[in-house]
Backbone as CSV, one residue per row, in Angstrom:
resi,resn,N_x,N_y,N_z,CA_x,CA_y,CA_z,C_x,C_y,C_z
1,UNK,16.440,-55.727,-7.159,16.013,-54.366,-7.339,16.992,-53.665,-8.279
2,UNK,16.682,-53.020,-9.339,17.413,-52.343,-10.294,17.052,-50.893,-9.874
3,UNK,18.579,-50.162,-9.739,19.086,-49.029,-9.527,19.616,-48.261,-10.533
4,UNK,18.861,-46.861,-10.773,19.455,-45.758,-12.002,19.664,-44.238,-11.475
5,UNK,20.954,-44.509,-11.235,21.113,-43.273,-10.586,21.558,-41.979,-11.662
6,UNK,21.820,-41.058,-11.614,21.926,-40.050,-12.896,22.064,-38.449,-12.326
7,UNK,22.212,-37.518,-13.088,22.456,-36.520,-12.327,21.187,-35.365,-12.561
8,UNK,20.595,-34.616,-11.977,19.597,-33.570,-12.167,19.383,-32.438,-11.907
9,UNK,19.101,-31.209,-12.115,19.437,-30.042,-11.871,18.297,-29.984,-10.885
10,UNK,18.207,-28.821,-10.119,17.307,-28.867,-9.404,16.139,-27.700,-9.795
11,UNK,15.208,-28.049,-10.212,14.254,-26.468,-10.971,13.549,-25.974,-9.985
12,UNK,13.337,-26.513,-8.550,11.817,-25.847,-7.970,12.137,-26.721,-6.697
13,UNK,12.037,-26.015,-5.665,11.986,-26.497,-3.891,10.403,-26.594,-3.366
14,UNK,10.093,-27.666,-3.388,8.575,-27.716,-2.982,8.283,-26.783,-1.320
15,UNK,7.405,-26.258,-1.427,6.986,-25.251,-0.407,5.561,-25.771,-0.316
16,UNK,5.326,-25.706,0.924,4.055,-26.372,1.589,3.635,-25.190,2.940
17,UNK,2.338,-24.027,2.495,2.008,-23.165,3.753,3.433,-21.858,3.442
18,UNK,3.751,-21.614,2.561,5.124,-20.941,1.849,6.555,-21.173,2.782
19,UNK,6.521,-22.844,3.462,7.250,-23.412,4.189,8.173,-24.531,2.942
20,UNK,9.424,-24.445,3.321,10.565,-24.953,2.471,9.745,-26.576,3.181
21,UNK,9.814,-27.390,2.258,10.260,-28.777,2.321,11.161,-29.685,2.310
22,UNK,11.606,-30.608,1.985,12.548,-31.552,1.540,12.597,-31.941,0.184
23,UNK,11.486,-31.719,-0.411,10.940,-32.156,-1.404,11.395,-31.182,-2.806
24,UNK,11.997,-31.889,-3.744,12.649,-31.249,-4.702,12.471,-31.652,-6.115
25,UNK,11.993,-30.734,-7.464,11.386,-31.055,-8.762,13.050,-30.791,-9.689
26,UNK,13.188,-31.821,-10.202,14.514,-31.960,-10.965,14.826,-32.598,-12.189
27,UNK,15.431,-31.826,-13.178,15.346,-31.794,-14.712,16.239,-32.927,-14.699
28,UNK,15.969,-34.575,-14.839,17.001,-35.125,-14.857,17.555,-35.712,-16.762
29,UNK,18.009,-34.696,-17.538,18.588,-34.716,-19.067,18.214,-35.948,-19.650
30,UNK,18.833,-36.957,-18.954,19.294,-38.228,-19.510,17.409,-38.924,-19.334
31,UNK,16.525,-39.060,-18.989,15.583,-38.858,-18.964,14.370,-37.842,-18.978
32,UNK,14.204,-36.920,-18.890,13.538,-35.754,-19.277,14.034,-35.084,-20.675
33,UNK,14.892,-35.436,-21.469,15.447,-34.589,-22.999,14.840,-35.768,-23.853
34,UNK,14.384,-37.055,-23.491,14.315,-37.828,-24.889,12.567,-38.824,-24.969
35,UNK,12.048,-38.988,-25.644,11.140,-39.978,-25.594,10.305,-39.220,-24.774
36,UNK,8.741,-39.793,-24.183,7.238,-39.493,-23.866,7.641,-38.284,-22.492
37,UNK,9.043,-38.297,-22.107,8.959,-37.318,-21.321,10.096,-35.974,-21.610
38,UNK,10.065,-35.799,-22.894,10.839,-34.534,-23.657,9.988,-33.351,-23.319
39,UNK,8.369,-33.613,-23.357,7.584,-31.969,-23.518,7.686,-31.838,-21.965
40,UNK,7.943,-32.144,-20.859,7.105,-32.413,-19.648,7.698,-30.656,-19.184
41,UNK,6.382,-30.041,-18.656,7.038,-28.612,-18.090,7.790,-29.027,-16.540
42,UNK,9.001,-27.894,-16.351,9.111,-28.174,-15.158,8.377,-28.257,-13.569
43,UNK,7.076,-27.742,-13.817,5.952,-27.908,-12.824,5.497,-29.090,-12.705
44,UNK,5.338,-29.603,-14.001,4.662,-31.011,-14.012,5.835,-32.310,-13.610
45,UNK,7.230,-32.044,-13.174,8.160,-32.968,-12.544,7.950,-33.614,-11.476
46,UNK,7.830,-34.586,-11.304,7.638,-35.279,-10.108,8.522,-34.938,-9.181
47,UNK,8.315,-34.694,-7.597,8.877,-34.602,-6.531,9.676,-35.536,-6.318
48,UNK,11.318,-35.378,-5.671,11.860,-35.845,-5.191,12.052,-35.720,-3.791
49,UNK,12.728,-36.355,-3.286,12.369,-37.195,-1.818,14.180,-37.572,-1.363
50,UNK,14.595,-36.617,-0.280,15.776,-37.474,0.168,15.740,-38.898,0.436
51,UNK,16.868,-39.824,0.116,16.816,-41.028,0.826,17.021,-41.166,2.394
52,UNK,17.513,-39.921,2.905,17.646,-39.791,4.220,17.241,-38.276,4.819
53,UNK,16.431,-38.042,5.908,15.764,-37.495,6.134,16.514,-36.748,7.582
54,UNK,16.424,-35.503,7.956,16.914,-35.017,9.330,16.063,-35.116,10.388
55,UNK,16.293,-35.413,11.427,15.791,-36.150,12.324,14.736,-35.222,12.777
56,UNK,15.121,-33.856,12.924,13.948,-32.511,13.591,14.456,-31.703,12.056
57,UNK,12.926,-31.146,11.740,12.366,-30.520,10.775,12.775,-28.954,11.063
58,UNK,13.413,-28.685,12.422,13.840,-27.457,12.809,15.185,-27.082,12.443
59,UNK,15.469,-28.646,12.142,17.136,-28.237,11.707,17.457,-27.740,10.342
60,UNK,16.597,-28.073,9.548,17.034,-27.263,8.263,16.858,-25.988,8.437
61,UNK,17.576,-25.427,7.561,18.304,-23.780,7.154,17.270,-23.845,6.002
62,UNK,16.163,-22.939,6.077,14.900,-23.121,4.665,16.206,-21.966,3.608
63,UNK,16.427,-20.916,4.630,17.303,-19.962,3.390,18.659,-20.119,2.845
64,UNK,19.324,-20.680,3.630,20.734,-21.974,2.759,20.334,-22.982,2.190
65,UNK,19.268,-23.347,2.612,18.435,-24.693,1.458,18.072,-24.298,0.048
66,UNK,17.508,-23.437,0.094,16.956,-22.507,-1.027,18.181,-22.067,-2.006
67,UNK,18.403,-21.439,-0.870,19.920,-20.571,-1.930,21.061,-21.194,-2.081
68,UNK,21.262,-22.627,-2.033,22.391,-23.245,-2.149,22.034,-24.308,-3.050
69,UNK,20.670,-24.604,-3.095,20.055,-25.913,-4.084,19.378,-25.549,-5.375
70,UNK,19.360,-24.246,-5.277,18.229,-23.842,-6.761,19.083,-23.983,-7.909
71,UNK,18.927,-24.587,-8.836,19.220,-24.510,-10.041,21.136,-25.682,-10.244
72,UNK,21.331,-26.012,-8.854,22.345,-26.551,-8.820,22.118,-28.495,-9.338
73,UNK,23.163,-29.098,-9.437,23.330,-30.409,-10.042,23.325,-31.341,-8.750
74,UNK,22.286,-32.239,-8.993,22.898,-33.074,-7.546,22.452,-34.915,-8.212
75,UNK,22.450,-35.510,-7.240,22.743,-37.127,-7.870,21.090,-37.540,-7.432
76,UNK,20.467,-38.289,-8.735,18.735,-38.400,-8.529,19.149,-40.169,-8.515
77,UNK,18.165,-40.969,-7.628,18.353,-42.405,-7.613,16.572,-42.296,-8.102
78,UNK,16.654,-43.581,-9.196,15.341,-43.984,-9.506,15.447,-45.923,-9.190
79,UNK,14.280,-46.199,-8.151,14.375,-48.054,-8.106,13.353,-48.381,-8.788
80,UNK,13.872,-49.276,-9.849,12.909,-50.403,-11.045,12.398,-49.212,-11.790
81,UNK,12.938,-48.533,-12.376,11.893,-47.805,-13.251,10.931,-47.225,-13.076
82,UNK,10.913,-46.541,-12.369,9.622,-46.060,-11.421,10.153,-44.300,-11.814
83,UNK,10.153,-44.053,-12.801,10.584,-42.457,-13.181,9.932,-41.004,-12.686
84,UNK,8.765,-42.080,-11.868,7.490,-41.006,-11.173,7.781,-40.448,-9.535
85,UNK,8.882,-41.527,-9.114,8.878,-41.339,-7.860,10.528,-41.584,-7.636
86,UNK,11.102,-39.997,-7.773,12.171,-40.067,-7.559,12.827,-39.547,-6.322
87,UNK,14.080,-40.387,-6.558,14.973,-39.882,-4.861,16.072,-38.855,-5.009
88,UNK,16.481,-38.496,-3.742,17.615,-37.518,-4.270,19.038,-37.809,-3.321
89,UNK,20.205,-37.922,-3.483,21.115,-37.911,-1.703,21.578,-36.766,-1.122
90,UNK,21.004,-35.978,-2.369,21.338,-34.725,-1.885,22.848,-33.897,-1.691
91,UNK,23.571,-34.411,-2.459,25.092,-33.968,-2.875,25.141,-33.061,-4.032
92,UNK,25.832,-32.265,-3.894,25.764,-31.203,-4.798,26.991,-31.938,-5.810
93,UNK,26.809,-31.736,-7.412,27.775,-32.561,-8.102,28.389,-30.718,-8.932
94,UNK,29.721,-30.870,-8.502,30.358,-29.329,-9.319,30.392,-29.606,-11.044
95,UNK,30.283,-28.640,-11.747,30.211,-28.612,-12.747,30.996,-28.411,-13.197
């Protein structure tokens, strides 16, 4: 299995029922700035997906989630080239 991990800003917190998700749309440069996916709007980004998930859906903080992840840098894992279905670990990377 080939692993590309890289770094991505985070543009948009998927909301489902105007309920925070897990699910996160992220500008990742090093793929999104060059080649068939340079025009792509940030709406049209594929969802990311923690690799690890909290056990009760009650435990997230939707308004420290929000306001601590928008627009911030965190580490995106893509397996085999699959640029459609990306992961996230969810670490904030300082700038």
């Amino acid at each position: 299995m080939k692993v590309k991990v890289c770094k991505g800003r985070v543009v948009e917190i998927e909301k489902v029922d105007n309920k925070i998700t897990l699910g996160l749309r992220l500008r990742v440069p090093e793929i999104h700035n060059s080649g068939i996916f340079s025009q792509i709007k940030d709406e049209d980004l594929p969802i990311a997906y923690p690799i690890t998930i909290p056990i009760l859906e009650s435990s997230i903080d939707s308004d420290y989630f929000e306001s601590s992840l928008l627009d911030k840098v965190i580490y995106v894992i893509y397996f085999d080239g699959q640029y459609h279905k990306p992961y996230y670990l969810g670490l904030e990377y300082k700038l």
